[in-house]
C-alpha positions as CSV (number, residue, x, y, z in Angstrom):
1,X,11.9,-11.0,5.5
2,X,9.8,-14.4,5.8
3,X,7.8,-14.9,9.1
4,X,9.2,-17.7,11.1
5,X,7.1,-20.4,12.2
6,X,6.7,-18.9,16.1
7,X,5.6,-15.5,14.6
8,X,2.8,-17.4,12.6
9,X,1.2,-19.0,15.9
10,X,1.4,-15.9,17.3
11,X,-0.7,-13.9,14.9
12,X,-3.2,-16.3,14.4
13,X,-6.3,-16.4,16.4
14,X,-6.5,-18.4,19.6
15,X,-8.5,-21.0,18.6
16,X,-6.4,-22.0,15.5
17,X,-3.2,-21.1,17.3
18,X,-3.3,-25.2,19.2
19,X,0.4,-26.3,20.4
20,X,1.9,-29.9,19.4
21,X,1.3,-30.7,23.2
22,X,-1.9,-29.4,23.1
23,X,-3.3,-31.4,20.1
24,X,-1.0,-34.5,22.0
25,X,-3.5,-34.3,24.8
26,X,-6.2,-34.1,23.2
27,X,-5.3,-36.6,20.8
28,X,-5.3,-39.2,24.4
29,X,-8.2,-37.5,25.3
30,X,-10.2,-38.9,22.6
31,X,-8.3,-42.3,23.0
32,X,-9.7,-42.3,26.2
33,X,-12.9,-41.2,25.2
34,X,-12.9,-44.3,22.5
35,X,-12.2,-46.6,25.2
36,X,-14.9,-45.7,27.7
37,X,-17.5,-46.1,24.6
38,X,-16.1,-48.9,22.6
39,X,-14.7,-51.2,25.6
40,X,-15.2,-55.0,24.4
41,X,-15.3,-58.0,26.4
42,X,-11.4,-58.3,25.8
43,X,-9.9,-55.2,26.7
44,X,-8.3,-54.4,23.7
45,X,-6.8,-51.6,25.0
46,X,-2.9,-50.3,25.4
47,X,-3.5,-48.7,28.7
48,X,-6.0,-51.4,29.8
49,X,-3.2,-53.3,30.8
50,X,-1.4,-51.6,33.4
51,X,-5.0,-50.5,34.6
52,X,-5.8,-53.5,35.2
53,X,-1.9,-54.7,37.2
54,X,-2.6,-51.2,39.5
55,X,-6.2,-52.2,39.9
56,X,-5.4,-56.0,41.2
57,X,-2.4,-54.7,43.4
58,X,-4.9,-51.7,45.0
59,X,-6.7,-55.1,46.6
60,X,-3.8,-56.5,48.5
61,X,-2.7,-53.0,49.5
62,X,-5.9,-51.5,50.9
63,X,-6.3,-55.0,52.3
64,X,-4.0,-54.4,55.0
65,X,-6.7,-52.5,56.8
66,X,-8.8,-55.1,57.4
67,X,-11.8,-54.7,56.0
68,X,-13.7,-56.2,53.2
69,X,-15.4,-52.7,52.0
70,X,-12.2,-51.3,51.6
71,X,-10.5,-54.0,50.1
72,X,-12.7,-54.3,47.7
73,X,-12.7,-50.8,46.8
74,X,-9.0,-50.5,47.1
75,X,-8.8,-51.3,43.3
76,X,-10.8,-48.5,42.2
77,X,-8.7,-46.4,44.6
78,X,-5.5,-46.7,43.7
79,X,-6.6,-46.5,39.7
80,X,-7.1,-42.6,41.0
81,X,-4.4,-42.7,43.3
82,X,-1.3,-43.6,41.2
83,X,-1.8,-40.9,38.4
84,X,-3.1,-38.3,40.8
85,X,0.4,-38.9,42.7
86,X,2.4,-39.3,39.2
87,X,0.4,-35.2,38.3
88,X,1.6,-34.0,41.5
89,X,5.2,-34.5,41.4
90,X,5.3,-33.5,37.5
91,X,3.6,-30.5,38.5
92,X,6.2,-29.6,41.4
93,X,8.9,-30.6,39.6
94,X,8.0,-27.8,37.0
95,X,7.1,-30.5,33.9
96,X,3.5,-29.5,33.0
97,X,3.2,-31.7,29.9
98,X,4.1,-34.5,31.9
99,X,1.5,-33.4,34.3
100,X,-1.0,-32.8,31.5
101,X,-0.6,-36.5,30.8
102,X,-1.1,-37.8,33.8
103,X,-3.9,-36.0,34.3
104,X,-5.5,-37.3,30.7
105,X,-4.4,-41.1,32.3
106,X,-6.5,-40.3,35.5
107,X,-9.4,-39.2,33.3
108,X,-9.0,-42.7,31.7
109,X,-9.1,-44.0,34.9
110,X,-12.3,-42.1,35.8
111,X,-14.3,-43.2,33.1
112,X,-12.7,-46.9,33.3
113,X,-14.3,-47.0,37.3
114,X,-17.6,-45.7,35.5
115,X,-17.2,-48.7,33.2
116,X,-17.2,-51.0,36.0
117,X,-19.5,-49.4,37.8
118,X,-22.4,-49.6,35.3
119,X,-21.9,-53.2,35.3
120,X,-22.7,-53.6,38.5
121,X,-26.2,-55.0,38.0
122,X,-25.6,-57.2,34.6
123,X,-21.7,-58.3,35.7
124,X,-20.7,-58.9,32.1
125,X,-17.3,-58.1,32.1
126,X,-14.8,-60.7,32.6
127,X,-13.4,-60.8,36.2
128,X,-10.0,-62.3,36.6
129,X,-11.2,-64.5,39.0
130,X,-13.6,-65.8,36.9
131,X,-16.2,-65.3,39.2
132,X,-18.6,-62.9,38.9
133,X,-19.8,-62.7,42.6
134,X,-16.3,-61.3,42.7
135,X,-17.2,-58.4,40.9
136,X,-16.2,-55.2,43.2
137,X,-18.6,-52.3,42.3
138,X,-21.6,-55.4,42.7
139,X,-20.5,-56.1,46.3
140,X,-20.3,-52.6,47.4
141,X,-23.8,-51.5,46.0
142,X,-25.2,-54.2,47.9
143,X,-23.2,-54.1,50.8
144,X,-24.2,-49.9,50.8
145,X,-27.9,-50.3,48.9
146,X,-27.0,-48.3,46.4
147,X,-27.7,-50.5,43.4
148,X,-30.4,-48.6,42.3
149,X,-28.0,-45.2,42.3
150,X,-25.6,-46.9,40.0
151,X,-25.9,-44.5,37.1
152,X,-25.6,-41.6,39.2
153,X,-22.4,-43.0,40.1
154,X,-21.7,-43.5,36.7
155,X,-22.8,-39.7,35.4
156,X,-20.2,-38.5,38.5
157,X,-17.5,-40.5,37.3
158,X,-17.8,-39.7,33.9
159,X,-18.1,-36.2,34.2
160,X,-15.3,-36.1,36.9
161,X,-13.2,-37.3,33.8
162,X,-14.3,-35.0,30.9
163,X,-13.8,-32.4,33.0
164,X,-9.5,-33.5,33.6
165,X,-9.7,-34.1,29.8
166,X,-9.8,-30.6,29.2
167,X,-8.1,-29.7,32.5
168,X,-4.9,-31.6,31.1
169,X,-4.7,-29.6,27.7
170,X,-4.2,-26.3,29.4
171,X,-1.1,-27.0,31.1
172,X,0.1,-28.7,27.3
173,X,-0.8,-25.7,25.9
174,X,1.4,-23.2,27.6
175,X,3.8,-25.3,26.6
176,X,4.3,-23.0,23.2
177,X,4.8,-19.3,23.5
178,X,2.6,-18.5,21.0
179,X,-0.3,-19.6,22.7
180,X,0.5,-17.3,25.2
181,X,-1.9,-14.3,25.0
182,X,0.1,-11.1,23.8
183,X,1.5,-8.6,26.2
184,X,0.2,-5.5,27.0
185,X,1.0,-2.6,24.8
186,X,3.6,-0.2,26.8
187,X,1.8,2.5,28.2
188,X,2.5,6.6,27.5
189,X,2.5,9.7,29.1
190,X,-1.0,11.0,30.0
191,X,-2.1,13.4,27.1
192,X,-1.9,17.1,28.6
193,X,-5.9,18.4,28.6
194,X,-7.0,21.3,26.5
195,X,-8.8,24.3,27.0
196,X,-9.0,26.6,30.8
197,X,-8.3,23.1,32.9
198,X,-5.2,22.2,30.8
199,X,-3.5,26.0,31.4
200,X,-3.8,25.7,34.9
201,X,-2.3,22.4,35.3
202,X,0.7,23.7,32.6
203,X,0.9,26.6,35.4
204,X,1.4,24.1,38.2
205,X,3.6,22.1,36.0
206,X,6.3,25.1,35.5
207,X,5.7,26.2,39.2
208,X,6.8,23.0,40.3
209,X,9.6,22.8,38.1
210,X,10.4,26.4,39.5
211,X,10.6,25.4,43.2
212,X,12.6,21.8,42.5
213,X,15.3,24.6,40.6
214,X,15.4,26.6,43.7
C-alpha cells in the first residue's frame, strides 16, 4: 500500500517535517526581515501602508490625554497595540494561524519603531508633515535625554521582534498533525523478576488470588 502524504510528514525527522503554515510564517518573517534592512526613502512596502494609517491615527487618539509626550508617542503605540489586540482575540477564539500572523505583523512593527528610532539623530526619512522637527522618536530623545541611548533602543526593539518571528511559527506549525511529536508507545505489564525474589512475589501473587476466591 502507498504511504499517504500525512504518513510521510510523520516519519520524517522534525526539522524536515515544516508545515504549509509554518514555511507561511516564516516566509513573512523574512518579508519582514527584508523590510527592516532594505527600507528606502519611499516605503516601497505592502504592509508599509497601513503602518503608516495606524501610526498617524495612534497621534490623535493618544492625544486625547493631553500631553505632548504621549501624543507623540501614541504612533509607535498603537503600531504594537493593534496586532497585539488582533493575536489576542485569534488566540481565544482558537485560530492559531491567524494568531501566528499577527504576531509576525507585530514583529514588523517592532522592527519598523526601531527604523524610526535610529533615525532619530540624522531625521532622513520622509515625515508626512514634511517637517523634520516633527519627527516623533527626535522629540522624545530630547525631551527624555536619551539621544545618546538611541541604539540601545534600537538593539531592544529589534530583538523584541526576532524573537515573535520565531514565536509566530510555532503556533503555525501545530497546525499539521505531523508535526506533532509521536505518542507514547502503550505501556505493558511489568516483567515478573527471576530467580529467589521472583518466587516469592509468584507466592504472594497466588495467595492473594486465594483470599479474593474465598
Amino acid at each position: 500500500m502507498r504511504p499517504t502524504p500525512g504518513d510521510v510528514r510523520a516519519s520524517a525527522s522534525p526539522l524536515v517535517r515544516l508545515s504549509a503554515p509554518a514555511a507561511a510564517i516564516a516566509a513573512a518573517a523574512a518579508y519582514g526581515h527584508q523590510f527592516r534592512t532594505h527600507f528606502d526613502e519611499r516605503g516601497e512596502f505592502l504592509i508599509h501602508l497601513p503602518n503608516l494609517l495606524i501610526h498617524e491615527l495612534g497621534h490623535p487618539l493618544f492625544g486625547l490625554a493631553g500631553h505632548d509626550e504621549l501624543t507623540a508617542l501614541g504612533g509607535s503605540l498603537m503600531q504594537g497595540i493593534v496586532p497585539l489586540v488582533a493575536a489576542l482575540v485569534a488566540f481565544w477564539r482558537r485560530q492559531p494561524l491567524i494568531g501566528a500572523l499577527m504576531l509576525c505583523w507585530l514583529a514588523m512593527n517592532c522592527r519598523d519603531v526601531a527604523v524610526y528610532v535610529d533615525d532619530a539623530q540624522d531625521r532622513l526619512l520622509p515625515l508626512t508633515t514634511g517637517d523634520e522637527d516633527s519627527h516623533d522618536w527626535w522629540y522624545l530623545l530630547q525631551v527624555w535625554d536619551r539621544m545618546a541611548q538611541r541604539t540601545l533602543y534600537v538593539r531592544r526593539l529589534e530583538a523584541w521582534g526576532m524573537t515573535l518571528y520565531v514565536a509566530s511559527i510555532a503556533p503555525a506549525a501545530a497546525q499539521d498533525p505531523g508535526f506533532r511529536p509521536p505518542a507514547l508507545a502503550p505501556q505493558g505489564p511489568p516483567p515478573i523478576p527471576k530467580g529467589a525474589l521472583g518466587w516469592t512475589f509468584c507466592r504472594a501473587g497466588v495467595a492473594e488470588s486465594w483470599i479474593r476466591a474465598d
